[in-house]
MDAnalysis code that builds the backbone (N, CA, C; Angstrom):
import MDAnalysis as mda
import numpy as np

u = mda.Universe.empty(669, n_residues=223, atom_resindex=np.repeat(np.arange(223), 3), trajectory=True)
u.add_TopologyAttr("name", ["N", "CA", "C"] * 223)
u.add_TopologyAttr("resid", np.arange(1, 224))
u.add_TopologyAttr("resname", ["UNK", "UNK", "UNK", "UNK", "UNK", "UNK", "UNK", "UNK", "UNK", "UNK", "UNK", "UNK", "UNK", "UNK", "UNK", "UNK", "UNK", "UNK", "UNK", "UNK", "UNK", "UNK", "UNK", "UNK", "UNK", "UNK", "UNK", "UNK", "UNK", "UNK", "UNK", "UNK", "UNK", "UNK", "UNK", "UNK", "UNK", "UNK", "UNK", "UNK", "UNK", "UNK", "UNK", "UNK", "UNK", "UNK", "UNK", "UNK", "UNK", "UNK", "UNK", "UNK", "UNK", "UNK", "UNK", "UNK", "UNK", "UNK", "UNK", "UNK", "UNK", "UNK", "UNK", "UNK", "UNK", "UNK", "UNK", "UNK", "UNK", "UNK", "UNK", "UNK", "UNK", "UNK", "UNK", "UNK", "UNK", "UNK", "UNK", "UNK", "UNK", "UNK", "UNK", "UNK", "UNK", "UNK", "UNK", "UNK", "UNK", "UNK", "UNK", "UNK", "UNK", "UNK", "UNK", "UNK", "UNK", "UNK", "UNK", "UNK", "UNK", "UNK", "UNK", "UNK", "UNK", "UNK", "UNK", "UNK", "UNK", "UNK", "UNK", "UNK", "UNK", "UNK", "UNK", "UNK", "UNK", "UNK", "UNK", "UNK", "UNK", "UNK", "UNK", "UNK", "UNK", "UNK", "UNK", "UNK", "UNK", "UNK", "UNK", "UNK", "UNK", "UNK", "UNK", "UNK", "UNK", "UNK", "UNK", "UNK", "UNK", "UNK", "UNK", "UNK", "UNK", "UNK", "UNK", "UNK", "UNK", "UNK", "UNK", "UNK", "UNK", "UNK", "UNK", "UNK", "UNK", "UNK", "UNK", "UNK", "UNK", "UNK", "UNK", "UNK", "UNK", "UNK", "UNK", "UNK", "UNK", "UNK", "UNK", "UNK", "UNK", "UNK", "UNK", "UNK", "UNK", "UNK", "UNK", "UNK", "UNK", "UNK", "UNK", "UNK", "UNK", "UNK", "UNK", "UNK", "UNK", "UNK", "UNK", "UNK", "UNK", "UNK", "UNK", "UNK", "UNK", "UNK", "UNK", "UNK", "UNK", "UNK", "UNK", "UNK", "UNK", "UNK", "UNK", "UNK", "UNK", "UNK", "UNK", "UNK", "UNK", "UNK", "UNK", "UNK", "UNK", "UNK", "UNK", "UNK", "UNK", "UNK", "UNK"])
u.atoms.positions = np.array([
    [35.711, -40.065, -34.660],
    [34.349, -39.719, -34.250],
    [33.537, -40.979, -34.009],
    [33.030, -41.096, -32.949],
    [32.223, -41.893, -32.507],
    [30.099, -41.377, -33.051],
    [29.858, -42.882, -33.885],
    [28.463, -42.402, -34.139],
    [27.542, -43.177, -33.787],
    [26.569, -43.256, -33.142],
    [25.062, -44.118, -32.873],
    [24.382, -44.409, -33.675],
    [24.909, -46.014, -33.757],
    [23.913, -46.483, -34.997],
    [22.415, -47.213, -34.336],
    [21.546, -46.292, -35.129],
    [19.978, -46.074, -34.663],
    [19.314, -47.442, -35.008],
    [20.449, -48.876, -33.980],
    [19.646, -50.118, -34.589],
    [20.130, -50.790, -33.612],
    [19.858, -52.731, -33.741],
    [20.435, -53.104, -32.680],
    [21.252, -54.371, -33.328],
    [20.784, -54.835, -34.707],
    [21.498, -55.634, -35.411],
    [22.477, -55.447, -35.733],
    [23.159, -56.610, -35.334],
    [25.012, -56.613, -35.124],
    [25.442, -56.952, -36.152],
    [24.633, -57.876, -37.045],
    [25.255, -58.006, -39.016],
    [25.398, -56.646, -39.360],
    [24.564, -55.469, -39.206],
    [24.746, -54.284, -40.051],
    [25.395, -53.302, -39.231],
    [25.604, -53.863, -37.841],
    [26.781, -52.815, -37.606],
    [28.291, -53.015, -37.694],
    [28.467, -54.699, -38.165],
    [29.460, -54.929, -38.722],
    [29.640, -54.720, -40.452],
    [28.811, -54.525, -40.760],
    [28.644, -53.971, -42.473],
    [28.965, -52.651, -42.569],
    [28.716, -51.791, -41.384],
    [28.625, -50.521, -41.842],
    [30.003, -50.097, -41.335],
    [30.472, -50.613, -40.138],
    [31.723, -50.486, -39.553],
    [32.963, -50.531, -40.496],
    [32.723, -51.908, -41.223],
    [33.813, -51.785, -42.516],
    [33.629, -51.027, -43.587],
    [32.228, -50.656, -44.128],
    [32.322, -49.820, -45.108],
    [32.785, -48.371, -44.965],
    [32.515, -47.740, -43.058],
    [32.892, -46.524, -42.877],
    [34.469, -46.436, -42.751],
    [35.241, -47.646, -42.898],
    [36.536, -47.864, -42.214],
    [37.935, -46.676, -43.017],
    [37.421, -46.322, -44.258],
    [38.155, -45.308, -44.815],
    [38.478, -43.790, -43.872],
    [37.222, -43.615, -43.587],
    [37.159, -42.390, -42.281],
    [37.261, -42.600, -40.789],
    [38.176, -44.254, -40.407],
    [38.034, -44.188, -38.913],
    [36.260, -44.296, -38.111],
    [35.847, -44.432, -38.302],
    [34.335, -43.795, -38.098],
    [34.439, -45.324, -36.716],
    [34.297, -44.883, -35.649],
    [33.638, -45.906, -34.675],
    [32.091, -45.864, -34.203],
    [31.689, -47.207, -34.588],
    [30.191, -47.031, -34.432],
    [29.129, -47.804, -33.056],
    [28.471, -47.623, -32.733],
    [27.988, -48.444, -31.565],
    [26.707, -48.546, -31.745],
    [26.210, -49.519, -31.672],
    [24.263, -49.734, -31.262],
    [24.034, -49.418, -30.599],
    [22.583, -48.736, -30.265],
    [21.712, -47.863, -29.701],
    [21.656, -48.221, -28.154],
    [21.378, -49.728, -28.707],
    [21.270, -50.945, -27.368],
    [22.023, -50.797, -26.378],
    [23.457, -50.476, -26.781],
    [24.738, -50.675, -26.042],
    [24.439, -49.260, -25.137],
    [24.199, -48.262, -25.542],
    [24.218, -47.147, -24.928],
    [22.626, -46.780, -23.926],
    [21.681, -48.244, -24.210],
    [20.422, -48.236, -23.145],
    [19.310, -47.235, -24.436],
    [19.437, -47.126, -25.325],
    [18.632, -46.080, -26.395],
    [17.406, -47.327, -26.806],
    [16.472, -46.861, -26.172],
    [15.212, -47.879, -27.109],
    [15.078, -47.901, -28.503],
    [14.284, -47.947, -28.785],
    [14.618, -48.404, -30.457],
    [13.395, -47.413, -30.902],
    [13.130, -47.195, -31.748],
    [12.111, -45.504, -32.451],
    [11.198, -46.761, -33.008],
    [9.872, -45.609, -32.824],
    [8.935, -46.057, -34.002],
    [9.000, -45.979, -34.807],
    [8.845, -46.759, -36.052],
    [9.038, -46.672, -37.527],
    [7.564, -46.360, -38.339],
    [6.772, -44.942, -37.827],
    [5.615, -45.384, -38.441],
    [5.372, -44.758, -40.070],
    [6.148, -44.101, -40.783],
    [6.133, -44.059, -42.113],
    [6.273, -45.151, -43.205],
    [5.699, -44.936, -44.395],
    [5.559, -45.303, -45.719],
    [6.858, -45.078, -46.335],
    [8.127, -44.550, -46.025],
    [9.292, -44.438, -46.861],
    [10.544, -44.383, -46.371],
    [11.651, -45.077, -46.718],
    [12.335, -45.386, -46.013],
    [13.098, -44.425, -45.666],
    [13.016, -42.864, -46.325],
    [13.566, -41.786, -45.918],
    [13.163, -41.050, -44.836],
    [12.002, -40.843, -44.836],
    [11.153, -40.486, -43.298],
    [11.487, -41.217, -42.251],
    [11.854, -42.912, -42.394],
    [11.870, -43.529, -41.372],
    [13.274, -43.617, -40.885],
    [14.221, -43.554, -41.926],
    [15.219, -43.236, -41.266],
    [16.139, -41.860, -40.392],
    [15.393, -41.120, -41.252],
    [15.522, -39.554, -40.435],
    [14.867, -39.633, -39.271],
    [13.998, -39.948, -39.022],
    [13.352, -40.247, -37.127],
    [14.351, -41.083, -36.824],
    [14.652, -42.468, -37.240],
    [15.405, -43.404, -35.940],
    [16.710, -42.562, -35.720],
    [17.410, -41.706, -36.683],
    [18.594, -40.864, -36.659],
    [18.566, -40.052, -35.627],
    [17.547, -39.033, -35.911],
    [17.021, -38.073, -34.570],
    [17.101, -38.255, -33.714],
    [16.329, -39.531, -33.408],
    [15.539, -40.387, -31.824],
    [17.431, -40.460, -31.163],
    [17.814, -41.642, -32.482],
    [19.335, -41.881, -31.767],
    [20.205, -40.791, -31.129],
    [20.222, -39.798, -31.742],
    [21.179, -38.297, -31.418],
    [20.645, -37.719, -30.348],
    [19.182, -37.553, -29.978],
    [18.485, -36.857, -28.946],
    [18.824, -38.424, -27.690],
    [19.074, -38.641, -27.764],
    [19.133, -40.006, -26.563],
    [20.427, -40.159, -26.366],
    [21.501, -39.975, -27.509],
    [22.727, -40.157, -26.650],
    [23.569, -38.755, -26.745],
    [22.874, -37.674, -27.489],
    [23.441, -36.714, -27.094],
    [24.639, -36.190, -27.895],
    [24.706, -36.774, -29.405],
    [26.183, -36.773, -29.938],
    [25.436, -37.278, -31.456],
    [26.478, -37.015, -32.391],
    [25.897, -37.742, -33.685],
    [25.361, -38.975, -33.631],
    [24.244, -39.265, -34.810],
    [23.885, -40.462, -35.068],
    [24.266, -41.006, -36.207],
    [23.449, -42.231, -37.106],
    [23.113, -42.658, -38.434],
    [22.369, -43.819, -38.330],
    [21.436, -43.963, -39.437],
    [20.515, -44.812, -39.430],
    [20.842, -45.368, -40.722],
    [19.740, -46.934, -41.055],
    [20.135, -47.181, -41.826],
    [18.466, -47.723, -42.363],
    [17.708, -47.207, -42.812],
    [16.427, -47.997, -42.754],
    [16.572, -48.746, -44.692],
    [16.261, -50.260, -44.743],
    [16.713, -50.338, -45.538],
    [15.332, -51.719, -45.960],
    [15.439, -52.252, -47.133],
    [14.679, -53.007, -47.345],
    [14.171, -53.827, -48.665],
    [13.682, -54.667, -49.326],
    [13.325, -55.270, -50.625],
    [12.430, -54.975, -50.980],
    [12.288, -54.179, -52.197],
    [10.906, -53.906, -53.084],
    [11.131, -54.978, -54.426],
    [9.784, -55.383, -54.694],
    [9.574, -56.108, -55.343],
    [8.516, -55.400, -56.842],
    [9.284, -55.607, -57.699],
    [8.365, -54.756, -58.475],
    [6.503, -55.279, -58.631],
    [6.653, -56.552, -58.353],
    [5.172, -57.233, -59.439],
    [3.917, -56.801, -57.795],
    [5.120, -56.946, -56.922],
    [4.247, -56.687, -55.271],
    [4.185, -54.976, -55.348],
    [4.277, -53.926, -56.179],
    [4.312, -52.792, -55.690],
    [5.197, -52.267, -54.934],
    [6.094, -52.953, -54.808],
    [7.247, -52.445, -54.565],
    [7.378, -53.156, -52.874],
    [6.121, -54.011, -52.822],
    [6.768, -54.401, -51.063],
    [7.824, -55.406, -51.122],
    [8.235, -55.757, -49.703],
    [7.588, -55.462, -48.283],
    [8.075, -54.335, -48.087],
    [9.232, -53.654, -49.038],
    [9.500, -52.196, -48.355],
    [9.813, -51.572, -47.410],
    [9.236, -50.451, -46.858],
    [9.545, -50.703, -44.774],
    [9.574, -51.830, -44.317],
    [8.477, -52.745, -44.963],
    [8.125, -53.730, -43.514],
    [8.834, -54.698, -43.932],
    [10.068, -54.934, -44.363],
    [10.608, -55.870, -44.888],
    [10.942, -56.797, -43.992],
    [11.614, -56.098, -42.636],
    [11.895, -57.147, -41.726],
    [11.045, -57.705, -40.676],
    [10.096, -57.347, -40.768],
    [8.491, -58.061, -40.017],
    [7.601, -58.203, -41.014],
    [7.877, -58.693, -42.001],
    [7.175, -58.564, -43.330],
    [6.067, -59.932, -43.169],
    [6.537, -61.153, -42.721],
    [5.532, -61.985, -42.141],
    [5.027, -61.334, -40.792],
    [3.600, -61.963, -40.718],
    [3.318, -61.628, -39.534],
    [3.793, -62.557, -38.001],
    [3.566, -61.833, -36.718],
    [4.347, -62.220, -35.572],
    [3.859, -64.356, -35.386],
    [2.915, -64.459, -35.630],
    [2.418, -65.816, -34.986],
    [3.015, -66.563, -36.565],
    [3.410, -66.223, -37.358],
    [4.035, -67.119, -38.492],
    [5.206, -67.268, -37.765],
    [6.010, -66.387, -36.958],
    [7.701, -66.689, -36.671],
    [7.081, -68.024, -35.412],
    [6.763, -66.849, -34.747],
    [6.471, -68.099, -33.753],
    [5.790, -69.516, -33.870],
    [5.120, -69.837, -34.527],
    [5.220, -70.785, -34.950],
    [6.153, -72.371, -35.049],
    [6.889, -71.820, -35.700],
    [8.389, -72.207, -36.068],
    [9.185, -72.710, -35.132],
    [8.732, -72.063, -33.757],
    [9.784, -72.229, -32.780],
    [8.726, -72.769, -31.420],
    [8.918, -74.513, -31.573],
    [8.158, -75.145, -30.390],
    [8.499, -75.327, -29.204],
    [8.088, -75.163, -28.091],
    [8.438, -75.156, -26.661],
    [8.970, -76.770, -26.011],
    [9.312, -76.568, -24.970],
    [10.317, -77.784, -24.755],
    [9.340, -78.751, -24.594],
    [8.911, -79.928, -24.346],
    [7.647, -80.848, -23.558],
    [7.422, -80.616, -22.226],
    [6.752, -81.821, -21.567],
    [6.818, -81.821, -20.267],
    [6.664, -80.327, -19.542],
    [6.000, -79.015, -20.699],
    [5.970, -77.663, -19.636],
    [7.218, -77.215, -19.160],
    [8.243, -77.451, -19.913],
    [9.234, -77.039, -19.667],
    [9.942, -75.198, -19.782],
    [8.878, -75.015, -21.079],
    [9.002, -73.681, -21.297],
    [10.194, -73.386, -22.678],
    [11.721, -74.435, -22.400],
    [12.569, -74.311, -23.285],
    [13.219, -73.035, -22.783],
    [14.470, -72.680, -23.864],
    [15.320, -71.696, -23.468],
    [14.630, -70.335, -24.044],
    [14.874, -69.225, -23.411],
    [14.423, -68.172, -24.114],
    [14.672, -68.430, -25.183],
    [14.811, -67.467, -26.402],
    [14.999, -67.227, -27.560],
    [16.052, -65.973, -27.738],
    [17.100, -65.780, -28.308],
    [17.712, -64.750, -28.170],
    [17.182, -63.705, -29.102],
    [17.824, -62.405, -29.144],
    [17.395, -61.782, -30.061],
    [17.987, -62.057, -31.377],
    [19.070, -62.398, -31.749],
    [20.210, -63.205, -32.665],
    [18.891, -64.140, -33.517],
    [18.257, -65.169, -32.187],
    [17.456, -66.276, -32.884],
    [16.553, -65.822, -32.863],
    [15.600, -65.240, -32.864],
    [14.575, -64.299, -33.057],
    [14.518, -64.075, -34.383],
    [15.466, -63.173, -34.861],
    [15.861, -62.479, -35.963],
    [15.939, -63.667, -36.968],
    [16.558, -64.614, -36.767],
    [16.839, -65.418, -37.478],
    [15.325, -66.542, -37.802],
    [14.456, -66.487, -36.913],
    [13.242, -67.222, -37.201],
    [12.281, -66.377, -37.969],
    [12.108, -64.906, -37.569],
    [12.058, -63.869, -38.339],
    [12.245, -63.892, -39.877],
    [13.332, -63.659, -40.335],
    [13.744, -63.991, -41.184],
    [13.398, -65.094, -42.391],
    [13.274, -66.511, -42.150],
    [12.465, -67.393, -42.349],
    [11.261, -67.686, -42.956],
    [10.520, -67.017, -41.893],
    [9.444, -66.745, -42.008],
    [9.118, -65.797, -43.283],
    [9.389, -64.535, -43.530],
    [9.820, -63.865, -44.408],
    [10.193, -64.043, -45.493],
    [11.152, -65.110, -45.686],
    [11.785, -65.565, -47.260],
    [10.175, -66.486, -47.314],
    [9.656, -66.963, -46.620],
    [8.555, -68.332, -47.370],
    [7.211, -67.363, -47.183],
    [6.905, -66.440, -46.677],
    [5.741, -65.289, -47.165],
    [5.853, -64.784, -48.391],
    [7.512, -64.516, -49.001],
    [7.549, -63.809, -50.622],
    [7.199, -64.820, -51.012],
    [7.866, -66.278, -51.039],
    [7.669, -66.692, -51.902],
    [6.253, -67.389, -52.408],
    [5.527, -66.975, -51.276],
    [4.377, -67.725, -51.481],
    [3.795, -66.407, -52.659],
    [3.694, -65.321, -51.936],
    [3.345, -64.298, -52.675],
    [3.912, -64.470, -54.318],
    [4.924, -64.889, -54.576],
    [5.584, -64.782, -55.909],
    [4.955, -65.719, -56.728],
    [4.131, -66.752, -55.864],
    [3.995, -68.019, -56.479],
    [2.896, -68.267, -57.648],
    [4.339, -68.620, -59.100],
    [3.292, -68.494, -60.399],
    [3.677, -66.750, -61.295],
    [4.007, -66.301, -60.414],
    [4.483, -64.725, -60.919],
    [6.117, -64.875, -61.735],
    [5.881, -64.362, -63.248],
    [7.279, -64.283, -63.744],
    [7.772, -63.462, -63.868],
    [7.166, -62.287, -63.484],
    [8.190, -61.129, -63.175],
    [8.700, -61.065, -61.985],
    [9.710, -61.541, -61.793],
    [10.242, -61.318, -60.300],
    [11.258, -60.017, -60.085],
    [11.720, -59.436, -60.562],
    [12.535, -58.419, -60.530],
    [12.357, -57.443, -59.148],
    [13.503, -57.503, -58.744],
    [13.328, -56.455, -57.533],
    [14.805, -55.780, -56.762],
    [15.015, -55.077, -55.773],
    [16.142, -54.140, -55.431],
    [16.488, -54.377, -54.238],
    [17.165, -54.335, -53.630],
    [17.389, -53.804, -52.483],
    [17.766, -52.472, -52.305],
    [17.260, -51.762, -51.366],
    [17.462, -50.398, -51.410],
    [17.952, -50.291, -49.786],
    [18.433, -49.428, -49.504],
    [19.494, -48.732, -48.392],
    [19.236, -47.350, -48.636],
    [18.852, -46.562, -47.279],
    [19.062, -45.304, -47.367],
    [19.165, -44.899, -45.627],
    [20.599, -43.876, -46.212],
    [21.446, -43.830, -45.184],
    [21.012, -42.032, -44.642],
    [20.696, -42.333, -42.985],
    [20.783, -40.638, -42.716],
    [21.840, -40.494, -41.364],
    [22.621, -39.694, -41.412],
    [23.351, -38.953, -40.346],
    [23.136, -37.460, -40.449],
    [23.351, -37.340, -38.275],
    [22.737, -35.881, -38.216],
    [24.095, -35.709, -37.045],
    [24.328, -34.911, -36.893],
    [25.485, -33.769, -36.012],
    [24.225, -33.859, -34.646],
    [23.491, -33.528, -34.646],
    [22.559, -33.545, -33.591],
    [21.202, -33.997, -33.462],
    [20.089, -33.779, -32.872],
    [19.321, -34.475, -33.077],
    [18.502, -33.290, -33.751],
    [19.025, -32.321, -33.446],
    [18.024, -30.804, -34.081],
    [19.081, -30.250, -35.592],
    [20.245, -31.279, -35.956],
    [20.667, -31.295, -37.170],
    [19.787, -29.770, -38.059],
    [20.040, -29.400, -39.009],
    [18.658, -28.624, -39.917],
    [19.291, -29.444, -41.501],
    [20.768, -29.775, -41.054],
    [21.169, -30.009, -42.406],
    [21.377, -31.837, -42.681],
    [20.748, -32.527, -42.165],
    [20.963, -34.173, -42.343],
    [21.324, -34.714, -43.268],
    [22.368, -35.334, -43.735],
    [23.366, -36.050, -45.181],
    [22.131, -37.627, -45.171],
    [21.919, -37.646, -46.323],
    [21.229, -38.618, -46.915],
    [21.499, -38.797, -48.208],
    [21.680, -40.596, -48.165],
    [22.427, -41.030, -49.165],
    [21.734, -41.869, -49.624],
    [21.160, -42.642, -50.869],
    [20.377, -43.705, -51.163],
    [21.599, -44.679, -52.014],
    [21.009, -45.917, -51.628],
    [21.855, -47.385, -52.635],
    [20.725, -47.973, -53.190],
    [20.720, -48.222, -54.104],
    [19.434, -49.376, -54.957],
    [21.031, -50.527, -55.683],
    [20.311, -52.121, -55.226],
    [20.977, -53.052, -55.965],
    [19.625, -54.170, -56.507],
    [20.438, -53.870, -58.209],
    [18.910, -54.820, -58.473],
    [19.414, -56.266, -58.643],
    [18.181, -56.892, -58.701],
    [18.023, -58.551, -59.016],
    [16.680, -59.074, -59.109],
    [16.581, -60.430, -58.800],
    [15.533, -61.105, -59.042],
    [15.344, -62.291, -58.053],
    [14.267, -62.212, -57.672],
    [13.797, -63.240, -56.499],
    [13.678, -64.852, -57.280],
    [14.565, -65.585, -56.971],
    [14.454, -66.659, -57.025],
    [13.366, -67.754, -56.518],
    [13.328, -69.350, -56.849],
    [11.884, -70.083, -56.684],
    [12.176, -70.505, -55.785],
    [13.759, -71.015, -55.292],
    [13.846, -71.778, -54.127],
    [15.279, -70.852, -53.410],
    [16.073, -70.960, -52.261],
    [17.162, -70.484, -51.349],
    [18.134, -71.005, -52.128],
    [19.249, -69.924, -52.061],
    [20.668, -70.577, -52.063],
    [21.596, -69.874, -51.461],
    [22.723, -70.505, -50.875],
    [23.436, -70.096, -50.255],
    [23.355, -69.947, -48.847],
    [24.756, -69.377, -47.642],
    [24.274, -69.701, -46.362],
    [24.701, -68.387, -45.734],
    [24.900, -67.758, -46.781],
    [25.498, -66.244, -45.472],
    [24.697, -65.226, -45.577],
    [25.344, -64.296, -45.157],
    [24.021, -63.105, -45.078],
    [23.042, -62.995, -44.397],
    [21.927, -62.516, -44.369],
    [20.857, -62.159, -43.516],
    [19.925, -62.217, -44.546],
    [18.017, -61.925, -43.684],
    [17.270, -61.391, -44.461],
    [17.065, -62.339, -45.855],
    [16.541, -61.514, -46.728],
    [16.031, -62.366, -47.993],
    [17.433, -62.472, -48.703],
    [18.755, -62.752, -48.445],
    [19.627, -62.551, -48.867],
    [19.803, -64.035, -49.937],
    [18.879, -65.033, -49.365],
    [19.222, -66.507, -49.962],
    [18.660, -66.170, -51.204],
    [17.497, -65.912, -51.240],
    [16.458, -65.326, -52.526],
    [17.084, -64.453, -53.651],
    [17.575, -63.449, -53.070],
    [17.916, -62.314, -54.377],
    [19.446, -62.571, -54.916],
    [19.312, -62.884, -55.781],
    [20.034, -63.494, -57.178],
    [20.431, -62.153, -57.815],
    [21.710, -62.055, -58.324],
    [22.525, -60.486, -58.752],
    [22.890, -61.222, -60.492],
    [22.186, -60.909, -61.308],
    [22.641, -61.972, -62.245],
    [23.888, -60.970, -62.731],
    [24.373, -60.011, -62.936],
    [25.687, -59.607, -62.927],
    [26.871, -60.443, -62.381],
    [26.474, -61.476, -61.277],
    [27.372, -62.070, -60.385],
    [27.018, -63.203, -60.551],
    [26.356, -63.443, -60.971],
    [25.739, -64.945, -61.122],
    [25.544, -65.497, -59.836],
    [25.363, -65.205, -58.575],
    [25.248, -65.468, -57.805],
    [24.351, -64.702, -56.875],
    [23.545, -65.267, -55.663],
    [22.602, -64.929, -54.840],
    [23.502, -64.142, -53.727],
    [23.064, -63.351, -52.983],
    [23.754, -62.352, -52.002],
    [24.159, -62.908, -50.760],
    [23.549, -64.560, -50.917],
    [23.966, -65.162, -49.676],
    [25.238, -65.874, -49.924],
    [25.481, -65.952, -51.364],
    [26.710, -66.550, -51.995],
    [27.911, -65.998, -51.669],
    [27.640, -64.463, -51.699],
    [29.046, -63.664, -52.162],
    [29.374, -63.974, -50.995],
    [30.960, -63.668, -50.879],
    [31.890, -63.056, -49.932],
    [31.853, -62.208, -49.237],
    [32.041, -61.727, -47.745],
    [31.627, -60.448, -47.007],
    [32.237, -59.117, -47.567],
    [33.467, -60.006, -48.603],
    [34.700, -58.560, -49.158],
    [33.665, -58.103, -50.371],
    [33.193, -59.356, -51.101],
    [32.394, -58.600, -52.401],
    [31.381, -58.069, -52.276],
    [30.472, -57.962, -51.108],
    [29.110, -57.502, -50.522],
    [29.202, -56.584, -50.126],
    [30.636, -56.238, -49.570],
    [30.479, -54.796, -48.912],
    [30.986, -53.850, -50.174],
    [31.831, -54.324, -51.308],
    [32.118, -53.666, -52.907],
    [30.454, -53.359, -52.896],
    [29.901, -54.523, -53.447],
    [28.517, -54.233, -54.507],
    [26.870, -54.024, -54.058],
    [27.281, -54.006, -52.527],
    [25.496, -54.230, -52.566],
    [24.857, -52.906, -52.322],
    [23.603, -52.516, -51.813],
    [23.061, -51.549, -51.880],
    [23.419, -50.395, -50.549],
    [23.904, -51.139, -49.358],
    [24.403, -50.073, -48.423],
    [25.635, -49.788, -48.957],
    [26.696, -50.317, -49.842],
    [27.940, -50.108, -50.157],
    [27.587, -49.200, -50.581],
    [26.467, -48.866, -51.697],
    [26.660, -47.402, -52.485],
    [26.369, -46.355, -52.074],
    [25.353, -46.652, -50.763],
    [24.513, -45.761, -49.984],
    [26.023, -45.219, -49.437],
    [26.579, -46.146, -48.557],
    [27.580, -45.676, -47.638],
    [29.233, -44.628, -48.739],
    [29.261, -45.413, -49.803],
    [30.216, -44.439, -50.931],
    [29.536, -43.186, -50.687],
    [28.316, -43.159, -50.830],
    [27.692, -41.225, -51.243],
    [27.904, -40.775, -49.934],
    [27.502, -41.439, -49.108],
    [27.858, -40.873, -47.295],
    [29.001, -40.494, -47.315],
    [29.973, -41.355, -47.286],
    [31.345, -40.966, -47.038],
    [31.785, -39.811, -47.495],
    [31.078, -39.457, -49.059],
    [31.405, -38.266, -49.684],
    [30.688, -36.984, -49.085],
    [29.549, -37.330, -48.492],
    [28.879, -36.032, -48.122],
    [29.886, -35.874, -46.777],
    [30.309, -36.749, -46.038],
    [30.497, -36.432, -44.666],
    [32.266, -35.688, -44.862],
    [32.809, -36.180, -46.014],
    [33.806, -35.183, -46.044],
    [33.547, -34.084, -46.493],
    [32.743, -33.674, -47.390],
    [32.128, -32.268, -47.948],
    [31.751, -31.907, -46.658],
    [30.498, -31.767, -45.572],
    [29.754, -31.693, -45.272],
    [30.066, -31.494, -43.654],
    [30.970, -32.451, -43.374],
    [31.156, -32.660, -42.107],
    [32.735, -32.371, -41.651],
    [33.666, -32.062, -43.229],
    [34.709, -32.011, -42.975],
    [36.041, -32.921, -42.414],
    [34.893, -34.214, -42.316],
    [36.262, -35.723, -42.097],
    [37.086, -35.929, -43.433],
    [38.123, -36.265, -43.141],
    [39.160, -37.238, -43.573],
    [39.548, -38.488, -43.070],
])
C-alpha cells in the first residue's frame, strides 16, 4: 500500500519509511504528487494532524498519514509545541543568511537550506528563552494520524512522548530540529548523538509509529 505523507521533509519521510518497513508500507511526500501543504491553524497537535491527513487524502485521492510533531517544554508551558518548527520568527532565519555583494543576489536558498537556517534559529530562541531557568525538562511528542480516505469516519491515531532535558549549549551533528539540545539522560546522550538505528528504536515517532502499526493491522487489516 502506497500512503501520502502530509509533509515535504525528506528526514521524516525517511524516518517513517523505516519505521513502517515491518508492513511494506511505501510512502511519498505530498510535494512529489503536486499536493500543497495544509494550514496548520490549531492549538494541538491532534487537530493539526488530522487536517494535514485529510487535506493529503482529498488531494491525492487514496490513503494518507501525517505526522504533526513537536517540543514542549515544561517551564515554557509546554511550547513551542505546534509552532515548533517556525518557532523563531521569519526575519531571525533570514537574517543568518547574507546575500552575495556587488548585488549579486547569491544562490537561491533551497528548501533543504531553508530548513536548516530555520532550525538554527530555533535552537538559539529556546535557549535564550531557557536562559537562567533550571528546570529544563521537556518531550518530544509525535502524533501520528492515518485515514483510508479523506472522509475516513474512523482515523487511527497514535501518540509518542520521549522525555529529556534541554541542554545550555549543542551537541552532536545528526538529526534535525532541536535534536542537538535534547539530552535523553537514559542514553546519556543528546538525539543528535544517537545512531539513525537507535533513534528509530527510542524516540518519540518510534512509539507513535509501534501503536500505528498495531492499529493498522487491527484496523486496516495489513500484515
Amino acid at each position: 500500500m502506497r500512503l501520502v505523507l502530509a509533509s515535504n521533509n525528506a528526514k521524516k519521510l525517511a524516518e517513517l519509511q523505516a519505521l513502517f518497513s515491518p508492513l511494506g508500507l511505501e510512502f511519498v511526500n505530498q510535494g512529489a504528487l503536486g499536493i500543497p501543504e495544509a494550514e496548520e491553524p490549531h492549538i494541538t497537535f491532534v487537530e493539526n494532524a488530522l487536517l494535514k491527513a485529510r487535506h493529503a487524502a482529498r488531494h491525492s485521492g487514496g490513503p494518507a498519514i501525517s505526522d504533526d510533531s513537536g517540543l514542549c517544554v515544561d517551564a515554557l508551558g509546554g511550547a513551542p509545541g505546534v509552532a515548533s518548527a517556525n518557532f523563531a520568527p521569519l526575519e531571525a532565519v533570514t537574517l543568518t543568511h547574507s546575500p552575495s555583494p556587488a548585488g549579486g543576489g547569491g544562490e537561491p536558498i533551497s528548501r533543504e537550506g531553508m530548513r536548516a537556517l530555520q532550525d538554527a534559529a530555533n535552537n538559539r530562541l529556546l535557549l535564550e528563552r531557557l536562559q537562567g531557568v533550571e528546570d529544563r525538562r521537556a518531550r518530544f511528542v509525535s502524533t501520528l494520524v492515518a485515514v483510508r480516505s479523506a472522509d475516513d469516519p474512523e482515523p487511527l491515531v497514535a501518540v509518542g512522548r520521549w522525555n529529556g532535558v534541554i541542554l545550555t549549549v549543542q551537541r552532536g551533528e545528526g538529526g534535525f530540529g532541536y535534536d542537538p539540545l535534547m539530552f535523553i539522560p537514559v542514553l546519556n546522550q543528546t538525539v543528535a548523538e544517537l545512531s539513525a538505528e537507535v533513534k528509530n528504536q527510542r524516540s518519540h515517532r518510534a512509539i507513535a509509529a509501534q501503536q500505528m502499526l498495531a492499529l493498522m493491522r487491527e484496523a486496516w487489516h495489513l500484515e
